[in-house]
Backbone of each chain as ProteinMPNN parsed JSONL, in Angstrom:
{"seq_chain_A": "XXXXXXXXXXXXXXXXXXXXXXXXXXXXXXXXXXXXXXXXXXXXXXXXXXXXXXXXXXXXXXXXXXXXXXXXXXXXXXX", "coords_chain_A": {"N_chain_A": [[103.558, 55.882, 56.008], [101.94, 53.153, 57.962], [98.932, 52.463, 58.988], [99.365, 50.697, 61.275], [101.365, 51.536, 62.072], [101.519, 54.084, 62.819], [99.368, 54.007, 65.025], [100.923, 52.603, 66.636], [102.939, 54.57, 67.439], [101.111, 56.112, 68.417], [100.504, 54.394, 70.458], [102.466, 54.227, 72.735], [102.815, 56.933, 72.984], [100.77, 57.719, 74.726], [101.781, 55.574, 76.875], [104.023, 57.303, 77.534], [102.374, 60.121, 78.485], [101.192, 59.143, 80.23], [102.436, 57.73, 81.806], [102.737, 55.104, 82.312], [104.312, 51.724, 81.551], [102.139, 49.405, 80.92], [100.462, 50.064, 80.134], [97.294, 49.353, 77.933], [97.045, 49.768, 75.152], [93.895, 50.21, 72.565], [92.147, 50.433, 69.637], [89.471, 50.473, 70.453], [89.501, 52.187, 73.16], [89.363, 54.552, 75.32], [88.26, 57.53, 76.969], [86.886, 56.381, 79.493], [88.391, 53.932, 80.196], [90.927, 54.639, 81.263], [91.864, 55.91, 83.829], [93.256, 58.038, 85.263], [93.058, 59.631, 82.224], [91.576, 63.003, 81.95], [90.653, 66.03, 81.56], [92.925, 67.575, 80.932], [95.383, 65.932, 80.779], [94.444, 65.057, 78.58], [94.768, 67.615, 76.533], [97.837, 67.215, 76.999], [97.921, 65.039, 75.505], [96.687, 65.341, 73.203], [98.747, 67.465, 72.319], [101.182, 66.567, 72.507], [100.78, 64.631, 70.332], [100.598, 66.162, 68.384], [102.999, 67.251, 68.408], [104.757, 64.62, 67.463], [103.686, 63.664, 64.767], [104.006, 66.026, 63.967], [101.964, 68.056, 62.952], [98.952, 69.851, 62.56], [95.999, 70.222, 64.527], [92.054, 70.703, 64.12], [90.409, 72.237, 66.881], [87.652, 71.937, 67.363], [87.856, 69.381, 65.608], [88.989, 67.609, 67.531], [87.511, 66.832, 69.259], [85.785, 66.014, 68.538], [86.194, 63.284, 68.85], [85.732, 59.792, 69.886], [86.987, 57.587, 70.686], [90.443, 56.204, 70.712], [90.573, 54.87, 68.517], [89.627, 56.615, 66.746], [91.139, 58.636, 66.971], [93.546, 57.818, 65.648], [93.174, 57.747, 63.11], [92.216, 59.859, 62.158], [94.637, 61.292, 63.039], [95.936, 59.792, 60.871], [94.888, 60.78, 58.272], [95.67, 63.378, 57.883], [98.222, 63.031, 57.376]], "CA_chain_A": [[103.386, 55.297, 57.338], [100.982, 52.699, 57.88], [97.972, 53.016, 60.354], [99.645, 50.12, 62.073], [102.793, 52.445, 62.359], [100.768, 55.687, 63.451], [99.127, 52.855, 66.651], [102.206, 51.971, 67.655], [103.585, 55.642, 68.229], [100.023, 56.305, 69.446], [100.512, 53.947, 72.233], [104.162, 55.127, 73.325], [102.927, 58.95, 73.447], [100.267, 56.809, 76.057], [102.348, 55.099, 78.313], [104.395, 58.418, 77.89], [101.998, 60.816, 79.423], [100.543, 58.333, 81.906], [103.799, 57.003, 82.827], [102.627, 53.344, 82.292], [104.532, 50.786, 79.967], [101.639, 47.963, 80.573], [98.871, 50.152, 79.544], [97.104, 48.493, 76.717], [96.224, 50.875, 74.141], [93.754, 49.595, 70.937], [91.178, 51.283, 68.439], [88.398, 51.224, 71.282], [90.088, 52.702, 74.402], [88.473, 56.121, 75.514], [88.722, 58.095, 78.444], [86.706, 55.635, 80.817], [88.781, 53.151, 80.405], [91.843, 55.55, 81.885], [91.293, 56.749, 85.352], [93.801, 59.677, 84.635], [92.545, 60.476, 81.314], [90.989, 63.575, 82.278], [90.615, 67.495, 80.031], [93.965, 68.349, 81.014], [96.045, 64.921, 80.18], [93.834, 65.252, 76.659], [95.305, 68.472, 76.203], [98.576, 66.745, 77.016], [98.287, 63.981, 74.448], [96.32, 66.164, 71.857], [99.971, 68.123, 71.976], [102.152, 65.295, 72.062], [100.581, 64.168, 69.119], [100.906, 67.085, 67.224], [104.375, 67.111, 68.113], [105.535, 63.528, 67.151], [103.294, 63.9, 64.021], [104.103, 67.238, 63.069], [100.891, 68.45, 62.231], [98.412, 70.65, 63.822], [94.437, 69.885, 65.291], [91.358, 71.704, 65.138], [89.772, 72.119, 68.122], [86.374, 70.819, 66.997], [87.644, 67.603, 65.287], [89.799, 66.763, 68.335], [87.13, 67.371, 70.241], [84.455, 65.266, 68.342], [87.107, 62.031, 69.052], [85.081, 59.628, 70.542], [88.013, 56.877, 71.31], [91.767, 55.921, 69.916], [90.9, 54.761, 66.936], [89.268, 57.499, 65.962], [92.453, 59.327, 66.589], [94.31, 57.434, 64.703], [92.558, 58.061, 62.014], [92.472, 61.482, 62.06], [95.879, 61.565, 62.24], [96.296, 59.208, 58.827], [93.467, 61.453, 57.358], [96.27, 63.904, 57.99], [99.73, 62.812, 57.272]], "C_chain_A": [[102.053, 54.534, 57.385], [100.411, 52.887, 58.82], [98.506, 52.192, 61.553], [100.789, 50.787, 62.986], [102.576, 53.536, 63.424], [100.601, 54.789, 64.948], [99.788, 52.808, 67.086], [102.932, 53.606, 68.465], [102.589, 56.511, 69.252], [100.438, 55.664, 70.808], [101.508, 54.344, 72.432], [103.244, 56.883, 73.974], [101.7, 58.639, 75.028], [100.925, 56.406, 77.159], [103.343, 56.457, 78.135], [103.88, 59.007, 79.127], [101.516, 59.833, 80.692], [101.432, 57.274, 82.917], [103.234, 55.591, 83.142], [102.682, 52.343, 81.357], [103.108, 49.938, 80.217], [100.256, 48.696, 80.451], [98.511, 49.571, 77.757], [95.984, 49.479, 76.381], [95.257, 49.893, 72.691], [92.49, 50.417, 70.707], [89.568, 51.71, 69.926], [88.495, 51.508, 72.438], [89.759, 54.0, 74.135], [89.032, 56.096, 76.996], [88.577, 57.448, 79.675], [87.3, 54.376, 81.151], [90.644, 53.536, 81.289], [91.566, 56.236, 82.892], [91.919, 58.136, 85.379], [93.44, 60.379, 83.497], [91.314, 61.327, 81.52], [90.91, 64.965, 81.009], [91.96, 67.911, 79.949], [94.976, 67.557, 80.449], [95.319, 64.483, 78.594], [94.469, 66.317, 76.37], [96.948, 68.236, 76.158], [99.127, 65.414, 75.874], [97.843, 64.328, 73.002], [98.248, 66.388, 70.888], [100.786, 67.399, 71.666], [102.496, 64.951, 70.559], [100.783, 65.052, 67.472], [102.439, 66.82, 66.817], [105.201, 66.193, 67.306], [104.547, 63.646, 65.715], [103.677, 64.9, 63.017], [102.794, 67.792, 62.245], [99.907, 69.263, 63.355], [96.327, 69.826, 63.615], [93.85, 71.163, 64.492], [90.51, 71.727, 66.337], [88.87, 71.184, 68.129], [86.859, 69.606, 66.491], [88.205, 66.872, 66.195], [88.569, 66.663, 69.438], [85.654, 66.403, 70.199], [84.929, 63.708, 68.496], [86.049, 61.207, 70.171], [86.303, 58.18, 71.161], [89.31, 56.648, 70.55], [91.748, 55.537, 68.874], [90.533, 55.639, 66.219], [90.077, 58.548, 65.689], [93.077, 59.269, 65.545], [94.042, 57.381, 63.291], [92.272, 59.209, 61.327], [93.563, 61.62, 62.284], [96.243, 61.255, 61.016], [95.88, 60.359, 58.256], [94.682, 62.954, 56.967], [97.717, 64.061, 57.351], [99.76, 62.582, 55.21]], "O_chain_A": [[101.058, 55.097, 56.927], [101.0, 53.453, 59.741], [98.311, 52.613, 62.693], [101.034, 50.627, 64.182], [103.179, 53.795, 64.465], [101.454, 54.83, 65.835], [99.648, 52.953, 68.3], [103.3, 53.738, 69.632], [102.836, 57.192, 70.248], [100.641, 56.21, 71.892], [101.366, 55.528, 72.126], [103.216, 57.542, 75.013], [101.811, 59.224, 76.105], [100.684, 56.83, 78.29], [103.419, 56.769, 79.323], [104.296, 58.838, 80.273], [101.597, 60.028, 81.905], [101.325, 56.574, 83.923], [103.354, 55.086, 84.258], [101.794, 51.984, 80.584], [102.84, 49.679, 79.043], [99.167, 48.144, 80.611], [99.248, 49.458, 76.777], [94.889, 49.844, 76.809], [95.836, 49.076, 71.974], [91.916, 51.001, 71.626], [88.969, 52.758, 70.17], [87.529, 51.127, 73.099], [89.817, 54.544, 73.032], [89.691, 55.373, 77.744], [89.333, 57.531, 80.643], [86.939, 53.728, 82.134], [91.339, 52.647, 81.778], [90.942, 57.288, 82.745], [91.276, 59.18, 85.491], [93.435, 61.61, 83.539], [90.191, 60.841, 81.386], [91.094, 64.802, 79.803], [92.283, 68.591, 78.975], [95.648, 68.139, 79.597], [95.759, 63.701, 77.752], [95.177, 65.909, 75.45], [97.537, 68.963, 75.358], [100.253, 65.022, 75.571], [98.314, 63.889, 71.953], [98.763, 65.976, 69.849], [101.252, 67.452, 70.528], [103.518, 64.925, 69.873], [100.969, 64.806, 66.28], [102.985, 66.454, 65.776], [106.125, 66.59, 66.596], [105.574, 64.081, 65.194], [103.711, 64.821, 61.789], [102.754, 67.895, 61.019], [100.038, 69.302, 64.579], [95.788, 69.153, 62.736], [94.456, 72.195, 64.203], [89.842, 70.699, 66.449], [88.94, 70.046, 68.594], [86.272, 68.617, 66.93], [88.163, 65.647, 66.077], [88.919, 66.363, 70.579], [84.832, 66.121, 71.072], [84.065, 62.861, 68.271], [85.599, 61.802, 71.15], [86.191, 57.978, 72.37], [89.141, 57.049, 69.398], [92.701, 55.699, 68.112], [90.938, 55.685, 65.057], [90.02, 59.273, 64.696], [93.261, 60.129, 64.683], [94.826, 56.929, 62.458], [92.13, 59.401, 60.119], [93.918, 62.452, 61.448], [96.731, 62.019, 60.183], [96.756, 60.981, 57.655], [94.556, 63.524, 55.883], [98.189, 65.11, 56.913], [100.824, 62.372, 54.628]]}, "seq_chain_B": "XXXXXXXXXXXXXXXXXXXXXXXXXXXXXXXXXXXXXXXXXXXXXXXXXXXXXXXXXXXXXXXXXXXXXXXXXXXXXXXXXXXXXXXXXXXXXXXXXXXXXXXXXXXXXXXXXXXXXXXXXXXXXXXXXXXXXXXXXX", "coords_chain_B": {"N_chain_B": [[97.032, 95.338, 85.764], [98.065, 92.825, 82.886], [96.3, 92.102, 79.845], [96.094, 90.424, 77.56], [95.605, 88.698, 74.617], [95.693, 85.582, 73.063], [96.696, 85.764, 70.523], [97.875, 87.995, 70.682], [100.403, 87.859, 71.741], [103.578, 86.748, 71.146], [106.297, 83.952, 70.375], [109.083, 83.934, 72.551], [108.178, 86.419, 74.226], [108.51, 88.158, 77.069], [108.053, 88.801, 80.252], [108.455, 90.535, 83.688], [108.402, 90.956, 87.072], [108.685, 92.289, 89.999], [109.215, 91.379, 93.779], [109.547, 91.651, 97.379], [110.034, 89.911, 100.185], [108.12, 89.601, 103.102], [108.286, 89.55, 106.96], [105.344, 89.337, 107.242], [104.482, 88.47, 105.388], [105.254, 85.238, 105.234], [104.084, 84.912, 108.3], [101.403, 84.926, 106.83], [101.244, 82.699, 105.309], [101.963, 80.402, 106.74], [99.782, 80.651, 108.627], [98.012, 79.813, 106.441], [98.18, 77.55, 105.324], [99.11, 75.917, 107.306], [101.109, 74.968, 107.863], [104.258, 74.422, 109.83], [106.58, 74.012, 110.536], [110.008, 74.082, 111.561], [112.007, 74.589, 110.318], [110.538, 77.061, 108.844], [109.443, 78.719, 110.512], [111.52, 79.064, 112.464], [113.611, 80.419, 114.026], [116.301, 79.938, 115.107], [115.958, 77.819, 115.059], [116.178, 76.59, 112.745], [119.085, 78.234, 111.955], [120.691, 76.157, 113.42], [120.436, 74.311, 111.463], [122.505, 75.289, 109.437], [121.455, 77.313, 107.846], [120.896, 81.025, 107.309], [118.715, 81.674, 108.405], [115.033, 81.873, 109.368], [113.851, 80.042, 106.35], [112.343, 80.534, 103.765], [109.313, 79.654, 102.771], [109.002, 77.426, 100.389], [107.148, 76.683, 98.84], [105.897, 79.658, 98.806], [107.511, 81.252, 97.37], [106.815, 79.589, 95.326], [104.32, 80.406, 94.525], [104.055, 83.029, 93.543], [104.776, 82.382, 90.918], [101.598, 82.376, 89.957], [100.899, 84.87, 90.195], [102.517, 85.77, 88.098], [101.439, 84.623, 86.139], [98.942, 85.069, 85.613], [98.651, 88.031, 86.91], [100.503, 89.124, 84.775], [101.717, 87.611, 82.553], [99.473, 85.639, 80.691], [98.439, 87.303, 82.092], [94.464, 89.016, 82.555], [93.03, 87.198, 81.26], [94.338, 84.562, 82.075], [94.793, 80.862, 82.068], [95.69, 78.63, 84.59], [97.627, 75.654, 84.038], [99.532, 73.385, 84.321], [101.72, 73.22, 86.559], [105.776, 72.989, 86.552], [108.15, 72.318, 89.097], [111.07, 73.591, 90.787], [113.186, 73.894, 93.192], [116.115, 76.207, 93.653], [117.734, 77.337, 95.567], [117.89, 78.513, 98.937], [115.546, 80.463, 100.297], [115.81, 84.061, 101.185], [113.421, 85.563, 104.414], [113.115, 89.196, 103.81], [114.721, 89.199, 101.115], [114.31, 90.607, 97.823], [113.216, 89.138, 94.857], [113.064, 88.311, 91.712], [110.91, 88.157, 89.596], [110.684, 86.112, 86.289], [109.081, 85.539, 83.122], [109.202, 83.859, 80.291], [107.797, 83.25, 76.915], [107.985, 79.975, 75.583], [106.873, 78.541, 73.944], [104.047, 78.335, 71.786], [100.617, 77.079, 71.684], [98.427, 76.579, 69.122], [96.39, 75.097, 68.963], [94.833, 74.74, 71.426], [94.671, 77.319, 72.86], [97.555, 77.619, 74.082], [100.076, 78.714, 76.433], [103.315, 77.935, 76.535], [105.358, 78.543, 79.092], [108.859, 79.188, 80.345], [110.069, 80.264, 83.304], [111.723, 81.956, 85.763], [113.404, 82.492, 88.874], [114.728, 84.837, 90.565], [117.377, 85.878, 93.034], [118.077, 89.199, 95.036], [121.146, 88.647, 94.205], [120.854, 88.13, 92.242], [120.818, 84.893, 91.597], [119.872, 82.162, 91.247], [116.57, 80.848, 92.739], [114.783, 79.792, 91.856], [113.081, 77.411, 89.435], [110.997, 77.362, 86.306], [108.402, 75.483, 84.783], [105.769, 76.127, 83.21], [102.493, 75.85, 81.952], [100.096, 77.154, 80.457], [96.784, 78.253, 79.481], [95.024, 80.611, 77.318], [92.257, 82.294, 77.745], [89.631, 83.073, 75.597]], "CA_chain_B": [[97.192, 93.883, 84.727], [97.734, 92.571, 81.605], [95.274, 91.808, 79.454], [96.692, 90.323, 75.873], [94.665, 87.753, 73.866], [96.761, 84.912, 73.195], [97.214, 86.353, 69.282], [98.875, 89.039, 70.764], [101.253, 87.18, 72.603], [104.627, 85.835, 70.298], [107.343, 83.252, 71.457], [110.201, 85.19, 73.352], [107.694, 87.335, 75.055], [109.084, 88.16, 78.377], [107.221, 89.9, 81.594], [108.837, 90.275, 84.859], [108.033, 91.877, 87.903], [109.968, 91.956, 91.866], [108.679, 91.064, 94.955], [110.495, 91.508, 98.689], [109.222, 88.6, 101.334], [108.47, 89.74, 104.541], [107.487, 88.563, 107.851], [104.21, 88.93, 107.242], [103.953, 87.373, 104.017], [105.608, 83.894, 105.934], [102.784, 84.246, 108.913], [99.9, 84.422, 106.382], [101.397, 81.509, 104.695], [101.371, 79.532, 107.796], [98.158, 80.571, 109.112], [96.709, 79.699, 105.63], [98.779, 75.955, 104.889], [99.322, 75.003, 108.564], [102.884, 74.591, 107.846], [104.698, 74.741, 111.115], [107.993, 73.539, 109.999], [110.603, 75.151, 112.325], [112.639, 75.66, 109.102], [110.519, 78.489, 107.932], [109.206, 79.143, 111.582], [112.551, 79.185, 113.913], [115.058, 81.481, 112.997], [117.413, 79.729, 115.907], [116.291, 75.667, 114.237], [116.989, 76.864, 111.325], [120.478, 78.366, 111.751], [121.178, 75.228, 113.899], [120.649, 73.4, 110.017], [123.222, 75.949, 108.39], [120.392, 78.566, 106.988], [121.266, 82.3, 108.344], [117.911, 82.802, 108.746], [113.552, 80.889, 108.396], [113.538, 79.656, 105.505], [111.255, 80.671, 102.795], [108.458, 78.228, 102.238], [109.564, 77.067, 98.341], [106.075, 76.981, 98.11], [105.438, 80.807, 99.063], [107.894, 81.511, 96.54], [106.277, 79.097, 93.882], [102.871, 81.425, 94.658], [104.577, 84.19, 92.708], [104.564, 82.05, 89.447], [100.791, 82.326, 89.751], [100.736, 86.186, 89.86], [103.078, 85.929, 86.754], [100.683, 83.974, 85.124], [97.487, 86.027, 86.067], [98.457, 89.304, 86.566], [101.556, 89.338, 83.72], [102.112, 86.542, 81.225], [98.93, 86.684, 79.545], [96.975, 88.479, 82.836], [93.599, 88.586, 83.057], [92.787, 86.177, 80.765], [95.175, 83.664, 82.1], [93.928, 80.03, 83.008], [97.471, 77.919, 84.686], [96.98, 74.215, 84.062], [100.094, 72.821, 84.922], [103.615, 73.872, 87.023], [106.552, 72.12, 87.086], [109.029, 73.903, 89.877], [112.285, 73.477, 91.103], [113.724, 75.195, 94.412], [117.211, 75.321, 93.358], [118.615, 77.939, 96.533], [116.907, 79.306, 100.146], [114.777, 82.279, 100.062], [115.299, 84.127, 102.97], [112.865, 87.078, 104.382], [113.808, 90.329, 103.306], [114.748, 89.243, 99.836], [113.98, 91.09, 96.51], [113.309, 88.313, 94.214], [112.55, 88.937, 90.609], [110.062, 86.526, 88.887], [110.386, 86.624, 84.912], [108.816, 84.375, 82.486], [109.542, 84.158, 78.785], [106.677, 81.924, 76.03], [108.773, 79.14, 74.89], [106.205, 77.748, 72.674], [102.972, 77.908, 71.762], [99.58, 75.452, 70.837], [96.631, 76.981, 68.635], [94.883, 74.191, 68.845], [94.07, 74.867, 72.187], [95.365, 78.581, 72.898], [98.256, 77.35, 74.94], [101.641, 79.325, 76.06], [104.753, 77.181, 77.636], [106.033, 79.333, 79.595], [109.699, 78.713, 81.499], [109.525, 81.014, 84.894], [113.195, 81.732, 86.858], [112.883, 83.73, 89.939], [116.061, 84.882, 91.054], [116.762, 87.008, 94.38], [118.639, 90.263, 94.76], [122.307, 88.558, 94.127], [121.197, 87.472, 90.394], [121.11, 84.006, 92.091], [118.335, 81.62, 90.502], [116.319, 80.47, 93.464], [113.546, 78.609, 91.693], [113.218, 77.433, 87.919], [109.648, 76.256, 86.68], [108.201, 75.185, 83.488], [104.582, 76.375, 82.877], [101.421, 75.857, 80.616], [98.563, 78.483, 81.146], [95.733, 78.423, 78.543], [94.614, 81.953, 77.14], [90.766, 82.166, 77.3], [88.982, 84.062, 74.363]], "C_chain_B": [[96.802, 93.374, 83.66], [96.708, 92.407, 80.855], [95.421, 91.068, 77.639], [96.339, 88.822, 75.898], [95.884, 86.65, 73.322], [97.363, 84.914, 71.187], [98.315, 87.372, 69.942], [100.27, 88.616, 71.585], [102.436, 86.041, 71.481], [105.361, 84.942, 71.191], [108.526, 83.982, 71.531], [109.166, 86.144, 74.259], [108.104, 87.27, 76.119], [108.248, 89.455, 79.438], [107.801, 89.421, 82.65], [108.46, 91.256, 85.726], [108.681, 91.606, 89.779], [108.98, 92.07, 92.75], [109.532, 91.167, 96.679], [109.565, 90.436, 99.535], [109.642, 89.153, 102.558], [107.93, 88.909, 105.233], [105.912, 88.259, 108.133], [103.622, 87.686, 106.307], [104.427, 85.572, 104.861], [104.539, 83.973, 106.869], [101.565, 84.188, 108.275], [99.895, 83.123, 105.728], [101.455, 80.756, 105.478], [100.062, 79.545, 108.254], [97.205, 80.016, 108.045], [97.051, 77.747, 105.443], [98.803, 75.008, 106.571], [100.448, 74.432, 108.589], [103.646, 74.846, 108.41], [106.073, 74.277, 111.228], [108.631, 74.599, 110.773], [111.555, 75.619, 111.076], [112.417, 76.476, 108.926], [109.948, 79.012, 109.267], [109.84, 79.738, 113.13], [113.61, 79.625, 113.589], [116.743, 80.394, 113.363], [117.559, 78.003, 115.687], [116.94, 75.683, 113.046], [118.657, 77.004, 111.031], [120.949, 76.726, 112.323], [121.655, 73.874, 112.188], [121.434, 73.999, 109.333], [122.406, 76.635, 107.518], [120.974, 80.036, 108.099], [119.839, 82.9, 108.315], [116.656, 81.68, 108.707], [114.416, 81.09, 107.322], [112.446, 79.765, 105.001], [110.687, 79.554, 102.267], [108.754, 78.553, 100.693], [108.036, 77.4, 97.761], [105.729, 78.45, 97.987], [106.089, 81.29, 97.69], [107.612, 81.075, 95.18], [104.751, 80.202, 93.457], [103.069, 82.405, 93.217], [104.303, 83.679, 91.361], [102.551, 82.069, 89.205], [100.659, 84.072, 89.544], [101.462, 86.667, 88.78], [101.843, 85.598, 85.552], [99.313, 85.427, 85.332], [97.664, 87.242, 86.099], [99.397, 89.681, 84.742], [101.488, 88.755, 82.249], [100.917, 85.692, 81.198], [98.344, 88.144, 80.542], [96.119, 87.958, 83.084], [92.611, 87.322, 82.362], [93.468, 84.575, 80.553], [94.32, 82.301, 82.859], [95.398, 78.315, 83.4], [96.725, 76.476, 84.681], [98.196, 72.984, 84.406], [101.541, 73.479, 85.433], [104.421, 72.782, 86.952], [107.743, 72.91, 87.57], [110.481, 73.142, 90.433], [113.284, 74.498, 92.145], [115.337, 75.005, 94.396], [117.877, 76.101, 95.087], [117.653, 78.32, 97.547], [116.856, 80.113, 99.53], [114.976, 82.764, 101.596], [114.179, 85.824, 103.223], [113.955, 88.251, 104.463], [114.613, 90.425, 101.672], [114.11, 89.429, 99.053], [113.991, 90.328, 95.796], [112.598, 89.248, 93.107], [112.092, 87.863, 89.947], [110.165, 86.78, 87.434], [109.811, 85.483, 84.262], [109.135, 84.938, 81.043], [109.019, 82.804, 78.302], [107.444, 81.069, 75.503], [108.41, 78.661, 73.993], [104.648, 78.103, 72.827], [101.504, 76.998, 71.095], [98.614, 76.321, 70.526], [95.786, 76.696, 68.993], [94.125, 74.801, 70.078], [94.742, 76.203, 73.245], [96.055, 78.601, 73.768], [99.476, 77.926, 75.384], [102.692, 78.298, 77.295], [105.543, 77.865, 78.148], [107.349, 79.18, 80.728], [109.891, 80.14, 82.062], [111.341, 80.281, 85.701], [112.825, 82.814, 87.954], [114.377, 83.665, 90.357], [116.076, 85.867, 92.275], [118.235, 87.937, 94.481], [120.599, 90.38, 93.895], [122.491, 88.389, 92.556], [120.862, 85.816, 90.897], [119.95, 83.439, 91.717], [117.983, 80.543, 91.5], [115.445, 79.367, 93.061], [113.989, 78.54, 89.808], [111.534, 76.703, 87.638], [108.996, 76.257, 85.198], [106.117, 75.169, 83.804], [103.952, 76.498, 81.566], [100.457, 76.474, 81.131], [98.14, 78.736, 79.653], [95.475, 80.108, 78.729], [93.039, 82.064, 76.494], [90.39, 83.434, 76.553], [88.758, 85.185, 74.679]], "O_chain_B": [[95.628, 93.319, 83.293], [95.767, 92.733, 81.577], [94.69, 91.431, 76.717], [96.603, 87.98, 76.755], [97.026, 87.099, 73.223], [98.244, 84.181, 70.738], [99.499, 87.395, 69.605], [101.059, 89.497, 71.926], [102.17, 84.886, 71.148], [105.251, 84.972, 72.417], [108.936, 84.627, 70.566], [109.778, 86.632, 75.209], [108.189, 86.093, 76.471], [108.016, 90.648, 79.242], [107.849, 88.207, 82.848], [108.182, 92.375, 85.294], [108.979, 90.563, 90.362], [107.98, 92.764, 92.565], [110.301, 90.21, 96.772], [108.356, 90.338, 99.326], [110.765, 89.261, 103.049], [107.311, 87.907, 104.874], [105.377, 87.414, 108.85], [102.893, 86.695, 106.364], [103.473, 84.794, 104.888], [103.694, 83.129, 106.572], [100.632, 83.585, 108.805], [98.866, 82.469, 105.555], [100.773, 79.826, 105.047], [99.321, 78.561, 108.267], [96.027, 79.746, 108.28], [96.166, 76.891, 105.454], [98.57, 73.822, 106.804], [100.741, 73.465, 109.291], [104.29, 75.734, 107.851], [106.55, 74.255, 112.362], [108.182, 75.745, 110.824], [111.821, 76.802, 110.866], [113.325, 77.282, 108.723], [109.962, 80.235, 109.128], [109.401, 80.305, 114.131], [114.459, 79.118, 112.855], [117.715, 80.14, 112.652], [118.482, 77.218, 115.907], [117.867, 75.061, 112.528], [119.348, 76.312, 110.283], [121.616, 76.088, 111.509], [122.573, 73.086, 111.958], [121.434, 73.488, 108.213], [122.683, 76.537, 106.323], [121.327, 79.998, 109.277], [119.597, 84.105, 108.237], [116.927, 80.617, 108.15], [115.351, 81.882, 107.208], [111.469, 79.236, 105.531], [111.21, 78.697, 101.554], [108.728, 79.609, 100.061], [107.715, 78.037, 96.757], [105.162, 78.658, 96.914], [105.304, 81.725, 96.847], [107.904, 81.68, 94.148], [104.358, 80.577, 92.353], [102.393, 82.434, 92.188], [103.649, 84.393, 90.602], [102.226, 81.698, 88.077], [100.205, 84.39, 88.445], [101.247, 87.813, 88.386], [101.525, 86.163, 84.506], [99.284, 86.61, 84.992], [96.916, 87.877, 85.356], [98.92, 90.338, 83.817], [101.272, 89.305, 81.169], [101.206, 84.662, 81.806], [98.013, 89.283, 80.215], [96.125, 86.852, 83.625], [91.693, 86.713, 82.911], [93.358, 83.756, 79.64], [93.527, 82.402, 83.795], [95.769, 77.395, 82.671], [95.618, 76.205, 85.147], [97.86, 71.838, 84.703], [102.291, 74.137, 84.711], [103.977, 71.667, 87.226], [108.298, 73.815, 86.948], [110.605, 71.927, 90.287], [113.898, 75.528, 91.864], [115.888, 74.031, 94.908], [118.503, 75.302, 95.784], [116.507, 78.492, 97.133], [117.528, 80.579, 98.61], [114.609, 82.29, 102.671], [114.173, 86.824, 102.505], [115.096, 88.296, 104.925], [114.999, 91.478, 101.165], [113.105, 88.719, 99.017], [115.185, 90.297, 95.501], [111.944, 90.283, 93.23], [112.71, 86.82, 89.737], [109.657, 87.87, 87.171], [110.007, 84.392, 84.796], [109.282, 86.117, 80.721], [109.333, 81.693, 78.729], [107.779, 81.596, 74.442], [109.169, 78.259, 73.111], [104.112, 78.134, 73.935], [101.57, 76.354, 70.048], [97.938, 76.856, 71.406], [94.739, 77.255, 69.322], [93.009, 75.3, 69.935], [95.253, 75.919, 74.328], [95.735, 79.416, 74.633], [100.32, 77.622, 74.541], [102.638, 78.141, 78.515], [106.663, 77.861, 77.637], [107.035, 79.058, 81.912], [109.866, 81.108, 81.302], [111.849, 79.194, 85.979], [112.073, 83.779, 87.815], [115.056, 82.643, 90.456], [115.1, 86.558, 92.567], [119.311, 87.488, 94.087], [121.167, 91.33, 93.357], [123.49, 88.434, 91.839], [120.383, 85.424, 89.833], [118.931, 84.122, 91.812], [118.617, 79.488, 91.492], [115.318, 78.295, 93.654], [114.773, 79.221, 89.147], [110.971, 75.876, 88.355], [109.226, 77.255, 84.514], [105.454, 74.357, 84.448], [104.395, 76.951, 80.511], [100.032, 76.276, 82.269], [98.854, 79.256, 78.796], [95.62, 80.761, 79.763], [92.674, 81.977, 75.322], [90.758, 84.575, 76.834], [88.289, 85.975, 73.86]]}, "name": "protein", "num_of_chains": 2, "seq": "XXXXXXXXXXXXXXXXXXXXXXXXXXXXXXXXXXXXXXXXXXXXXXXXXXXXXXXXXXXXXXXXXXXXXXXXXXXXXXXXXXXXXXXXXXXXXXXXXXXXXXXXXXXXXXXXXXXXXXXXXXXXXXXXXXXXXXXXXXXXXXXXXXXXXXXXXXXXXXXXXXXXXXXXXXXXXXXXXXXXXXXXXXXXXXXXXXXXXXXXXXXXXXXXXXXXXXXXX"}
């Protein structure tokens, strides 16, 4: 899977939880750019991500995420 | 009340516990929401809508999934972070409802249990249905 691949299901599991196709997800989107992305809808997309991934977190590295690309990268780092 | 660490806690776990609704429990729930609805307030508006009786605030009855969570399914180390509920039948006072939950899944990462929550009332009859996540603090 390429990282471009991983992005793309990244954004989906996005407008998923936040119930909005025309959000525009890319590598430097963080929480303040999401008025709902709060601790609880992170805990919501953490999971997601596990799910559609299949893989599990640890706390601390999800935790040291400082925006989406850094996700996505830690998922590759993963898969 | 419980007290089980969210290791100790498998998926299938099941805790239930019964409740009767009286008339008190409906005036503290008005006096506390301000919910003056003759549905759950007028025995004689009510029947006029085809209810044989108030009507049980859905919410009074959603309450209960919080004393599942907190006292039961984990207890005292329970922290609820999201409900999702469903009032499928009236509650009326004087019903024995039985709240159960059973862990459908759970998240390490962040010591999570999914818990689906049916409350049913004395007939077997499944009044509510509700899909819960309640974190289990250390």
């Amino acid at each position: 899977m390429t990282r471009e691949d991983i992005m793309e299901k990244v954004r989906r599991i996005f407008r998923d939880v936040f119930d909005d196709e025309t959000l525009v997800i890319t590598d430097s989107t963080n929480s303040s750019d999401i008025e709902d992305w709060d601790s609880l809808e992170h805990i919501t997309l953490v999971v997601s991500m596990e799910k559609e991934f299949d893989l599990k977190f640890d706390l601390k590295e999800v935790n040291k995420l400082a925006n989406v690309g850094e996700m996505v990268d830690l998922i590759a780092s993963k898969l | 009340m419980n007290e089980y660490t969210y290791e100790e806690i498998e998926t299938g776990h099941i805790e239930s516990f019964t409740v009767t609704i009286t008339e008190e429990m409906m005036d503290s729930f008005c006096a506390i929401t301000g919910d003056t609805n003759p549905l759950h307030c007028d025995g004689e508006y009510a029947g006029s809508k085809g209810y044989r009786g108030r009507v049980v605030y859905g919410m009074l009855t959603g309450s209960l999934l919080s004393t599942l969570a907190g006292v039961y399914l984990p207890g005292k180390r329970s922290l609820i972070q999201e409900v999702t509920i469903k009032f499928a039948k009236p509650v009326y006072i004087g019903d024995t409802l039985t709240v159960e939950g059973v862990v459908e899944e759970k998240n390490d990462t962040f010591s999570l249990l999914m818990i689906k929550a049916t409350i049913r009332n004395s007939s077997g009859e499944k009044v509510c249905r509700a899909k819960m996540q309640v974190g289990v603090n250390g």
